[in-house]
DSSP file (Angstrom, degrees, kcal/mol; ACC not computed):
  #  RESIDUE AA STRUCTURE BP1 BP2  ACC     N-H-->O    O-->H-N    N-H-->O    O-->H-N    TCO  KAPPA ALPHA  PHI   PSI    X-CA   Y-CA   Z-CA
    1    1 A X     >        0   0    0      0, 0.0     4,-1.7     0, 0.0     0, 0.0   0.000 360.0 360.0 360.0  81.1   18.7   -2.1   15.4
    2    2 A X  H  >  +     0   0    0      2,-0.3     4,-1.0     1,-0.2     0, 0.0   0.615 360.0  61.8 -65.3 -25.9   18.6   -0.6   11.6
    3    3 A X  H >4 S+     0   0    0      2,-0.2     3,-0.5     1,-0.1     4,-0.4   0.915  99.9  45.6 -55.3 -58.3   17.8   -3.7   10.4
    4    4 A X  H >4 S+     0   0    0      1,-0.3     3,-2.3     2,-0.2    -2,-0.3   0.924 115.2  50.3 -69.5 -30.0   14.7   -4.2   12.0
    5    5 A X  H >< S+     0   0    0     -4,-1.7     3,-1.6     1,-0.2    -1,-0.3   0.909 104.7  60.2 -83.4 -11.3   13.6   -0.3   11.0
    6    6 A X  T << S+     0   0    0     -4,-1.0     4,-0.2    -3,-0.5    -1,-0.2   0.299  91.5  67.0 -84.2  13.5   14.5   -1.0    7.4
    7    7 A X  T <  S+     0   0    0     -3,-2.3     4,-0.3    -4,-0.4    -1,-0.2   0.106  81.8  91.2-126.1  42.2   12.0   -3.6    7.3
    8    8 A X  S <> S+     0   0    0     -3,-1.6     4,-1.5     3,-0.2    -2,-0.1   0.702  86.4  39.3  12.4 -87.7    9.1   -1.0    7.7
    9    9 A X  H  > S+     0   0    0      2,-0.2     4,-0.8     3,-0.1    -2,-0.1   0.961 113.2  54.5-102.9 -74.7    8.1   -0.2    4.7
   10   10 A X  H  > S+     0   0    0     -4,-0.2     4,-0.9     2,-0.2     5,-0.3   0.940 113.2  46.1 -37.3 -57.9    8.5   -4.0    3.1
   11   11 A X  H  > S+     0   0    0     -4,-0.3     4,-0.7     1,-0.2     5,-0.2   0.883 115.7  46.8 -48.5 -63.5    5.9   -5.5    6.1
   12   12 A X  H >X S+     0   0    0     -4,-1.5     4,-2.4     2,-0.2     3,-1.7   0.850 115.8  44.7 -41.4 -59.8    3.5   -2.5    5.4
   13   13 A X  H >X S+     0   0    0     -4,-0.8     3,-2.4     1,-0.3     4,-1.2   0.892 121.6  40.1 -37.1 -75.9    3.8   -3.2    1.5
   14   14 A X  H 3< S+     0   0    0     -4,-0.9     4,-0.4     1,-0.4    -1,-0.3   0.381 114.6  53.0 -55.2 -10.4    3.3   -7.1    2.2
   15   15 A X  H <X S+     0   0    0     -3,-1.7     4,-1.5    -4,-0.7    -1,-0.4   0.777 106.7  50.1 -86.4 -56.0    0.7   -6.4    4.8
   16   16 A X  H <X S+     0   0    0     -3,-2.4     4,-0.6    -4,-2.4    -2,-0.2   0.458 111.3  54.2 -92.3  -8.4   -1.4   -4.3    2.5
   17   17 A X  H  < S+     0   0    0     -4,-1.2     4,-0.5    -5,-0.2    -1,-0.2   0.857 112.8  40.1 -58.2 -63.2   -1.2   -7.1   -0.1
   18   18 A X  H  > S+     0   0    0     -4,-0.4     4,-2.1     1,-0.3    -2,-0.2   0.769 117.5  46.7 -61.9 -36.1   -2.3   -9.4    1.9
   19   19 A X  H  X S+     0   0    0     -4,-1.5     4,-1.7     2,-0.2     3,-0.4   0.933 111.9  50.4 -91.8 -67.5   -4.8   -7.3    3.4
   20   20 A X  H  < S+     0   0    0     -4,-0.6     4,-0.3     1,-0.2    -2,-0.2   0.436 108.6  57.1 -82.9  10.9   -6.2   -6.0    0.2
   21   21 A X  H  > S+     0   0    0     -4,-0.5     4,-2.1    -3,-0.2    -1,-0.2   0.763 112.1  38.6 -84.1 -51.2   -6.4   -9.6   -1.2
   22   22 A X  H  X S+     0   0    0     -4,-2.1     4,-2.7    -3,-0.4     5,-0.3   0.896 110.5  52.0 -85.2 -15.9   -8.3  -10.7    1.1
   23   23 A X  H  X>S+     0   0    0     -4,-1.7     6,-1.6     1,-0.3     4,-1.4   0.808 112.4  54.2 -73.4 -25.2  -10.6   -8.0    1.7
   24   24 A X  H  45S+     0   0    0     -4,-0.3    -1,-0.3     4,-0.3    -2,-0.2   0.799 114.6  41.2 -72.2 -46.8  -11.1   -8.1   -2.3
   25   25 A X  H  <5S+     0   0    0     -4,-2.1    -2,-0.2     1,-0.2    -3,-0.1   0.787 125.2  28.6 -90.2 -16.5  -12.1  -12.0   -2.0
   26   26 A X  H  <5S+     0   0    0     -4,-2.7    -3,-0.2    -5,-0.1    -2,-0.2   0.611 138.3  24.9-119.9 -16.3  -14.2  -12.4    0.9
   27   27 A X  T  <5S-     0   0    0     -4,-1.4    -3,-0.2    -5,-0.3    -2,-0.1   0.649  91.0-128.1 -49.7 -48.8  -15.7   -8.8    0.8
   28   28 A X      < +     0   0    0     -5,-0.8     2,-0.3     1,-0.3    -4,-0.3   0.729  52.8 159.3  61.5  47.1  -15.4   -7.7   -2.7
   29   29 A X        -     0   0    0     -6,-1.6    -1,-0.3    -7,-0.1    -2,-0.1  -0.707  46.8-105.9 -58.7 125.4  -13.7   -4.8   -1.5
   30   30 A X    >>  -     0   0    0     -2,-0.3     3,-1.0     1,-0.1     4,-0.6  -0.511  20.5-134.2 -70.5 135.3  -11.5   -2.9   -4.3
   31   31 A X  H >> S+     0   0    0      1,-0.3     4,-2.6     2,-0.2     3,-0.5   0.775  99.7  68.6 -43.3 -52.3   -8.3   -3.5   -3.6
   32   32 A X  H 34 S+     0   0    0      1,-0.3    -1,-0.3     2,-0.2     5,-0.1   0.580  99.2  54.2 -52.5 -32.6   -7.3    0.3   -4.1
   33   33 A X  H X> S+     0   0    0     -3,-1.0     4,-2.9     2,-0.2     3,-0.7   0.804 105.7  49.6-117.3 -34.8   -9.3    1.2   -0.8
   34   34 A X  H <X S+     0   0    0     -4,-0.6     4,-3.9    -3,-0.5    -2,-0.2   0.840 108.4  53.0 -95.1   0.2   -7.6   -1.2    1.6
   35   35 A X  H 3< S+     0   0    0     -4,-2.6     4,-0.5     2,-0.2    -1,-0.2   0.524 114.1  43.3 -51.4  -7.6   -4.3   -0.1    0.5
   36   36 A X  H <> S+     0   0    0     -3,-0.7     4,-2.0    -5,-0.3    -2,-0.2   0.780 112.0  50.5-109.6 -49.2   -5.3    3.1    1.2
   37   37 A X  H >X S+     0   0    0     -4,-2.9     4,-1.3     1,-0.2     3,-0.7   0.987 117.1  42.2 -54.3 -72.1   -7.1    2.1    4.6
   38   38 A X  H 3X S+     0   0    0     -4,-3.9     4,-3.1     1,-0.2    -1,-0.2   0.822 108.6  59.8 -56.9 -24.9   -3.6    0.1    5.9
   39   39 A X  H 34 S+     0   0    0     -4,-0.5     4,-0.2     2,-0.2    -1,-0.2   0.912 111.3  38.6 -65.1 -35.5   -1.4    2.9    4.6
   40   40 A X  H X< S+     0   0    0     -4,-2.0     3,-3.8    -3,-0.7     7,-0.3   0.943 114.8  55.7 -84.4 -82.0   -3.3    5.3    7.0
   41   41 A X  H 3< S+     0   0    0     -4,-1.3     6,-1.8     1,-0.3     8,-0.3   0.727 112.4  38.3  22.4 -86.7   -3.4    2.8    9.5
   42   42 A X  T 3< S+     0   0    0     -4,-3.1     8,-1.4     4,-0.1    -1,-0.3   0.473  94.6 123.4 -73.4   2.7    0.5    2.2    9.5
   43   43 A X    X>> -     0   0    0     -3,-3.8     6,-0.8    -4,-0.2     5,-0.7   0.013  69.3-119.8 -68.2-167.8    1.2    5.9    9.1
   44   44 A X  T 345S+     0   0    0      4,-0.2     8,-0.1     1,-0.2    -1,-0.1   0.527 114.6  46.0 -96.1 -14.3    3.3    7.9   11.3
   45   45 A X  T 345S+     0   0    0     -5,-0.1    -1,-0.2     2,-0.0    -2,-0.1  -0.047 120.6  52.1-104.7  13.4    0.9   10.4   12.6
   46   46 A X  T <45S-     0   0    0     -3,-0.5    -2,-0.1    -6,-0.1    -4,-0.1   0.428 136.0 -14.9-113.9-102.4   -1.5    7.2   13.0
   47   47 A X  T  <5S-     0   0    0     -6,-1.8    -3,-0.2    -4,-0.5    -5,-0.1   0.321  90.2-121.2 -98.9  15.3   -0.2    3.9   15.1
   48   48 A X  S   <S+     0   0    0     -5,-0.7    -4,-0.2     1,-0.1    -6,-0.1   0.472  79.7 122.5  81.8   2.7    3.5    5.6   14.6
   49   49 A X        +     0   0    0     -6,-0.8    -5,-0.1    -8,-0.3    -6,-0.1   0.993  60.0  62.5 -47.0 -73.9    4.8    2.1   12.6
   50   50 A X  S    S-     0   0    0     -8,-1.4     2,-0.1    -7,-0.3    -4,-0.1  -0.221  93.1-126.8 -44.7 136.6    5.8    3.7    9.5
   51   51 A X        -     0   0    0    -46,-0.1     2,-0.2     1,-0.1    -7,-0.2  -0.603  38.4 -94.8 -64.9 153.4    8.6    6.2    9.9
   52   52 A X        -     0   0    0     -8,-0.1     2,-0.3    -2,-0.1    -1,-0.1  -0.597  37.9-118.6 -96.6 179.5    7.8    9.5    8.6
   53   53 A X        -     0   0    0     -2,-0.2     2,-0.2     5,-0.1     3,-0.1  -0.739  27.8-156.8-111.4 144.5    8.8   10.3    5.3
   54   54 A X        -     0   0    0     -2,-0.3     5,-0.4     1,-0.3     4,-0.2  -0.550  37.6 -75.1-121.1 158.0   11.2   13.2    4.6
   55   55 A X  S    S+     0   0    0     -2,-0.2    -1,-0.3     4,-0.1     3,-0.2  -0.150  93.3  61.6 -32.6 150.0   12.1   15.5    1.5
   56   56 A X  S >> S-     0   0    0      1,-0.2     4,-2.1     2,-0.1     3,-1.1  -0.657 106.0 -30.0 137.7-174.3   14.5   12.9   -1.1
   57   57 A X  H 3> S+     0   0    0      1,-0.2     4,-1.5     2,-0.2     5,-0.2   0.624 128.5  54.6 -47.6 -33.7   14.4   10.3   -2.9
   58   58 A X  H 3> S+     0   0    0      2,-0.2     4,-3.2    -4,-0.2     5,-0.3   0.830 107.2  60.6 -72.3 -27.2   11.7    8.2   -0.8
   59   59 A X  H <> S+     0   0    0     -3,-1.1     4,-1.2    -5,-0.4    -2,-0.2   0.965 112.2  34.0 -79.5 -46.3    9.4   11.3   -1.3
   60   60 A X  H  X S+     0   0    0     -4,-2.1     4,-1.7     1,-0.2    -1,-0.3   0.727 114.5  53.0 -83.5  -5.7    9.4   11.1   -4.8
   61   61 A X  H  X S+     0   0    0     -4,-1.5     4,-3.3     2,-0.2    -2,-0.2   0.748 108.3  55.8 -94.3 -28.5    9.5    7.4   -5.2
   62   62 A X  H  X S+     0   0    0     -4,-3.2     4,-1.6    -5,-0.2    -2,-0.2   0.763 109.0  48.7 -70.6 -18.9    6.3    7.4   -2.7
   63   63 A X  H  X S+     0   0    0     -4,-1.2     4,-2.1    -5,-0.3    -2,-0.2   0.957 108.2  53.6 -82.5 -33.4    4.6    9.9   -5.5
   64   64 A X  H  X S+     0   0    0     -4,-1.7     4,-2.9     2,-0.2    -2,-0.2   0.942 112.7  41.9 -60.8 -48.8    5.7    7.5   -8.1
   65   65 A X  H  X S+     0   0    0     -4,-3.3     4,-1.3     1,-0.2     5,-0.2   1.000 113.1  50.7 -52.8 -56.3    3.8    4.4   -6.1
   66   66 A X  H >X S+     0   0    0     -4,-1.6     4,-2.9     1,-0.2     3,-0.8   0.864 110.9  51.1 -45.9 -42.1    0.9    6.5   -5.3
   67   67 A X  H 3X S+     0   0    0     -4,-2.1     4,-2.7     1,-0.2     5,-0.3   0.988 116.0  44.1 -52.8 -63.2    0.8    7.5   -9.5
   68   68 A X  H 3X S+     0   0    0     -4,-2.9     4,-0.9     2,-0.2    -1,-0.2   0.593 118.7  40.6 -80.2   6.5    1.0    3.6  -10.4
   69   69 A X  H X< S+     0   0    0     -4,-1.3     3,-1.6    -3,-0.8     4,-0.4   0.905 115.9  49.4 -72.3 -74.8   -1.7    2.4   -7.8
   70   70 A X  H 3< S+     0   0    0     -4,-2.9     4,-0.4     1,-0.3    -2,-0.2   0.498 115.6  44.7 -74.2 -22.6   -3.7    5.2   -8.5
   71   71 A X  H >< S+     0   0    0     -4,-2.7     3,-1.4    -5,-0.2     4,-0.5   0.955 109.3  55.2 -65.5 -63.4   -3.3    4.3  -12.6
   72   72 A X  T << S+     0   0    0     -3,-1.6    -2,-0.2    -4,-0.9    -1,-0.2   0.449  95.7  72.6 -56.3  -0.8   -3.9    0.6  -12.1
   73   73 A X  T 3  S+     0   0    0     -4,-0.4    -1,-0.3     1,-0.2    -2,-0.1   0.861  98.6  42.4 -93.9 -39.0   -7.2    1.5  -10.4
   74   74 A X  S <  S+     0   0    0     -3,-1.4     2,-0.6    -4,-0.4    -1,-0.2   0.460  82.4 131.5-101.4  -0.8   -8.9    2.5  -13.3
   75   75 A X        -     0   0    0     -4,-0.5    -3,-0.0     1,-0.1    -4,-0.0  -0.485  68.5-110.6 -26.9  81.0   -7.9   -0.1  -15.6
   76   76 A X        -     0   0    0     -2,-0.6    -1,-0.1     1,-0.0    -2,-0.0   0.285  53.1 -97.0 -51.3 152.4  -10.4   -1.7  -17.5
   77   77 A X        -     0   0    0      1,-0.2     3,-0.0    -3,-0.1    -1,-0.0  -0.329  36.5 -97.4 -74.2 168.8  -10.5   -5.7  -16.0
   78   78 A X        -     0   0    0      1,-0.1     2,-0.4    -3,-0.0    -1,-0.2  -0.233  46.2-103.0 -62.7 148.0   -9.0   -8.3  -17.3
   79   79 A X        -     0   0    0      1,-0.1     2,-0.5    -2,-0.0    -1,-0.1  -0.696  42.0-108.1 -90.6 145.0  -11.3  -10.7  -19.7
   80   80 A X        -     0   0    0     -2,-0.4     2,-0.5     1,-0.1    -1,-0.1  -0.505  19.1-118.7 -60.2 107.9  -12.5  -13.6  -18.5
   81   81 A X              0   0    0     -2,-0.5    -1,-0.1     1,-0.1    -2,-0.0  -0.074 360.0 360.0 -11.8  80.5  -11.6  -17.0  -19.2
   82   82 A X              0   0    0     -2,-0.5    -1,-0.1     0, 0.0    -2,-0.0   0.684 360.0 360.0-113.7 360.0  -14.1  -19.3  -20.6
């Protein structure tokens, strides 16, 4: 089934949205820390979900996510609406 492992990575993403949404409205947990939590979670040396990830293109396009989480984190917030 090749399908079903090349939709992986999209459930973790979409999982760790969801999961850092809510943990951000009903905790007030930073988002940034339960992406971080489910990604270790779903890894591959963890609950074995995730495949692991190999030299290439995926390697560097996961250093590129990690750079634009890891950017957005320290972003000053948005101003508020009043």
């Amino acid at each position: 089934m090749p399908i079903a492992t090349d939709l992986h990575w999209p459930v973790a993403l979409a999982f760790a949205w969801v999961a850092g949404e809510l943990a951000h409205r009903f905790l007030r947990l930073p988002r940034i820390s339960t992406y971080g939590i489910v990604g270790f979670v779903l890894a591959s040396g963890q609950s074995g979900f995730l495949p692991p990830v190999r030299e290439g293109s995926m390697s560097v396009l996961a250093n590129v996510a990690l750079g634009l989480v890891l950017a957005t984190a320290h972003a000053p917030p948005p101003p508020i609406a009043g």
